[in-house]
N, C-alpha and C positions, 0 to 999 in steps of 0.2 A: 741663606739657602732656602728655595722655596720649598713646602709641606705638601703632600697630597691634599691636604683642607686649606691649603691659600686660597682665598676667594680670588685673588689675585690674577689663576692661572688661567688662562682662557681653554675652553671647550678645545678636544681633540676632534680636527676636521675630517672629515669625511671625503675617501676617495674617489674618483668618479666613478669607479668600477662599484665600490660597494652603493652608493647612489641608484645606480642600474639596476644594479640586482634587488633593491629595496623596491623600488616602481615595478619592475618588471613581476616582484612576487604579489604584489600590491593589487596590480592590472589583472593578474593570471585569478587571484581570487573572483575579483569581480566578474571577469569576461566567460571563467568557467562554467557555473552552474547555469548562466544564461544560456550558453552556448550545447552544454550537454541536454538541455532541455527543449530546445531548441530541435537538436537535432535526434533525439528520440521520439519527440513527436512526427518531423518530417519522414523517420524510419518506418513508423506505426502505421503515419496513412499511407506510404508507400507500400508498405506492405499488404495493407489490407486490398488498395487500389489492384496492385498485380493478381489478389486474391479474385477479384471479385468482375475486375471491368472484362476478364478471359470469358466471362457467361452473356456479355452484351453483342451482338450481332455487330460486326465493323463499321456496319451504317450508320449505329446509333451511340458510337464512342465518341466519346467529350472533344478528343484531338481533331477528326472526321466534320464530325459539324461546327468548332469552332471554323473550318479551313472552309467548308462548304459555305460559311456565314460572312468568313471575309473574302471569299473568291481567292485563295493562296494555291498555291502549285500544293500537288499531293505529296510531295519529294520534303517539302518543311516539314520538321518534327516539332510538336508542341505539346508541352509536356505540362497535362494538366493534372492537380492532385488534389486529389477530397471529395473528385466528383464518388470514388467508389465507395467513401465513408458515408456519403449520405444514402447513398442506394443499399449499405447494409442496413443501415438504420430504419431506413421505411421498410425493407423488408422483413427486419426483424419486428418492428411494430405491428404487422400484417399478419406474421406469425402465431404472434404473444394477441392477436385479437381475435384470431381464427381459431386458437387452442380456446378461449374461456368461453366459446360457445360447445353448444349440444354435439353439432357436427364436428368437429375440432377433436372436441373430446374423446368421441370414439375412435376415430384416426387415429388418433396417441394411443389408445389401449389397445388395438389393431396392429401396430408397430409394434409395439412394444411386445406383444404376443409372440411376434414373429422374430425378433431379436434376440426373443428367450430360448427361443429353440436350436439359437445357433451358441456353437460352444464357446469360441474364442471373442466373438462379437459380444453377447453377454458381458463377459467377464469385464471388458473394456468400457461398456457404455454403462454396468451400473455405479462401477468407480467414478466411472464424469459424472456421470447425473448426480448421486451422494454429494461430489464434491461442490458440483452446483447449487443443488440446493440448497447446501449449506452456508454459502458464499453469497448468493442473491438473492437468498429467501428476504420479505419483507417482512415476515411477522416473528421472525427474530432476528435482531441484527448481533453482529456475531464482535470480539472486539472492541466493547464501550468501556470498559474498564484496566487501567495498567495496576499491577500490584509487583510487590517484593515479596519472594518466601526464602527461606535460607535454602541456599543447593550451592555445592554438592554435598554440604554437609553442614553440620551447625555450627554458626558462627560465621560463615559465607553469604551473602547475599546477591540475589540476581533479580534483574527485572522478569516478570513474565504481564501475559495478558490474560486475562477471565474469557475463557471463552462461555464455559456453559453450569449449569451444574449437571452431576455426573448421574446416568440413570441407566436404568434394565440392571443386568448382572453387574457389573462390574460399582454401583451403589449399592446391592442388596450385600454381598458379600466382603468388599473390603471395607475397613476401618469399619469392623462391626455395624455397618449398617448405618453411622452417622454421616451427617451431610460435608459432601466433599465436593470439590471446584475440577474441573476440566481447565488444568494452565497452557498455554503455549509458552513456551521459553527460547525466545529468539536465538539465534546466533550474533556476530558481532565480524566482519561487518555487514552480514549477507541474512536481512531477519525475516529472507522466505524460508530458510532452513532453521530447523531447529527441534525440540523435543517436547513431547505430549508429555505431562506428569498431572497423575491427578491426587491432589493434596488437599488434607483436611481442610474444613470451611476454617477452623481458629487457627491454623498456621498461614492465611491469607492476611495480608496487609495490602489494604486497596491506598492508592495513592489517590490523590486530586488532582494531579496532572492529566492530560488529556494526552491520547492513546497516539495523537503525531507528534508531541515533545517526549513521551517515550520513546518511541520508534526515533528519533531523533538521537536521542541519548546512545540509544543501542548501536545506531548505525555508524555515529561518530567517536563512538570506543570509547565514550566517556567526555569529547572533547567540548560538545554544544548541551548547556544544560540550559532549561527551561526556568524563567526569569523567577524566583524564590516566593511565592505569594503566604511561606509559613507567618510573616506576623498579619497578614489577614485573616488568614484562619483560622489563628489562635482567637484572633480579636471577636470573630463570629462563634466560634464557639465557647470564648469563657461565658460564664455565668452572670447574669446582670445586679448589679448588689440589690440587697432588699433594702426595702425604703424602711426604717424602724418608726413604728407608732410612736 
């Protein structure tokens, strides 16, 4: 009688249906992220396009003079996309070079004057603006660092990201006044949401991973981890032996 360890027995064959379903899950990885990205990008310039090409006089729409360029009947639809992503772009370039001048300048404090004075308007544009700045500013970039601190309690561990160190009131007065971190603490799988906590500088453990194989981690609930580089860095930072006289 034969054993489950007879080398003997040959391989149990594979149905066509499960075959299917093995390729088909196979195919669905591949074709997906290509595909979802793919088609968020097509979403974004279409959107912006609808945004932006409603400000162009009909004469001077992408569709219009392509048709005028090939002599086509007005009645064909031609549906062009990206033309509005670049006319945001130079415009916004025109903008951001009319602001860092003299003239520019004042116009912005002039606005902004005038913004203040309205109640509900204020309240709105200085939350975007805060958020802005802090999002696009160049002379700090927000997010270069992933770390681990224990949450929700000790002996738990969670990813978060370094945003800042913490300043005005809220460094003068908590943890007596020593230096403590501004953390983001994602959610999972959605890591635009998630929780401010600002936690002492020595309960920070900064990792060496870089902030999109976190972000990676986070969003895949654990499932894509970032390739293991620990015996490198052990190896860079042990100590080099002394050479003995």
């Amino acid at each position: 009688m034969n054993t489950p360890f007879d080398p003997d027995i040959p391989p149990p064959r594979r149905s066509l249906f499960a075959w299917l379903r093995g390729s088909f899950l196979t195919g669905l990885v591949v074709i997906a992220p290509v595909g979802l990205t793919i088609w968020l990008i097509w979403s974004v310039v279409g959107w912006i396009d609808g945004f932006v090409l409603p400000f162009v006089p009909r004469a001077y729409q992408p569709d219009r003079l392509i048709q005028d360029l090939l002599g086509l009947d007005p009645s064909v639809q031609i549906n062009v996309r990206g033309i509005g992503v670049v006319m945001f772009l130079i415009f916004t370039i025109l903008v951001g070079w009319m602001a860092k001048g003299l003239i520019g300048r004042s116009l912005i404090v002039l606005a902004e004057s005038l913004v203040e004075r309205t109640p509900v308007v204020r309240t709105i544009y200085s939350g975007i603006k805060q958020i802005s700045e802090t999002v696009f500013a160049q002379s700090e970039r927000s997010f270069e660092t992933a770390c681990v601190i224990e949450y929700p309690r000790k002996g738990i561990w969670a990813i978060g990201f370094v945003s800042t160190g913490t300043k005005g009131e809220i460094a003068a007065r908590a943890h007596d006044g020593q230096p403590m971190l501004s953390i983001f603490l994602p959610t999972t799988p959605n890591p635009t949401s998630g929780f401010l906590l600002f936690v002492p500088r020595e309960d920070v453990i900064e990792l060496d991973m870089s902030v999109e194989d976190a972000a990676k981690l986070v969003i895949s609930a654990g499932l894509v981890y970032p390739s293991d580089r620990l015996p490198e860095l052990r190896k860079k930072r042990s100590p080099k032996p002394q050479k003995s006289s």
